[in-house]
TORMARTI-880459 format. One record per residue (C-alpha): residue in three letters; x, y, z. Coordinates in steps of 0.05 Angstrom, whole numbers, plus 5000, padded with zeros to 4 digits. Last residue first. Layout:
TORMARTI-880459
ALAXYZ...
end
This chain:
TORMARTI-880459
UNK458748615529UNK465049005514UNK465449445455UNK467849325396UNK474049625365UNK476249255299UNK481948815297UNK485648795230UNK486348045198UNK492947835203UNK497747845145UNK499447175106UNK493347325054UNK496748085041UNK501847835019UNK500547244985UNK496247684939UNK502048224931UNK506447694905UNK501047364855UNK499548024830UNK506348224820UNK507547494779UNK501647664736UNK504948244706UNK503048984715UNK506249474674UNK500049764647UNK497149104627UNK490349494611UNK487148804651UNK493048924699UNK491449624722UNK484649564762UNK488448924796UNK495249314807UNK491049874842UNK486549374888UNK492748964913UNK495649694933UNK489549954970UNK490349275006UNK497849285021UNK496649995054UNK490149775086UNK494949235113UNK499249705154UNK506349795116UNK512849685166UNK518250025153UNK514750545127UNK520251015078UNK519851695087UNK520252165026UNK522952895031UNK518053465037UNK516753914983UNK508853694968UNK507553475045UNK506352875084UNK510352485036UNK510151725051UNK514051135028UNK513250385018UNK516949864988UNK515649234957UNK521848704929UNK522448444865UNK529948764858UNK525549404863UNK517049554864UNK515550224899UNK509550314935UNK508851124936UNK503651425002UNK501052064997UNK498852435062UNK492652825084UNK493352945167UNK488052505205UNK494452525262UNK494451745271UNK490751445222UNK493951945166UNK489552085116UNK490851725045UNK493152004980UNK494651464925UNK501251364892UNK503150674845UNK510850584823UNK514050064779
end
């Protein structure tokens, strides 16, 4: 199963599209920064990633478009076992 969105970049605010991959029940991320440009795998997906992700499978599963409850399930424990992000605020 594969799921694509475009994103920006956080670091270089560049347009990218990102592909989570599901193999051997396993979750993997790539990102093409350009239309002709190979893949490159993320070692290590941010949570917004795992997030956007969680949201895709749960618009698709009540069409059951190759979702199944177990990849919900999977992706849900995810993303609960991953710290919260830290947002900037300023110093009082």
């Amino acid at each position: 199963m594969e799921i694509e969105w475009t994103e920006r970049d956080p670091d270089t605010r560049d347009k990218r599209t990102v592909r989570a991959e599901r193999f051997a029940r396993k979750w993997g991320f790539k990102v093409q920064t350009r239309r002709y440009e190979p893949w490159v795998p993320v070692p290590q997906p941010s949570r917004d990633m795992w997030e956007t992700l969680l949201d895709a499978l749960e618009r698709r599963y009540p069409r059951r478009e190759g979702v199944t409850d177990e990849d919900l399930k999977q992706v849900r424990a995810i993303v609960a076992a991953l710290p919260a992000e830290e947002t900037d605020s300023p110093d009082e």
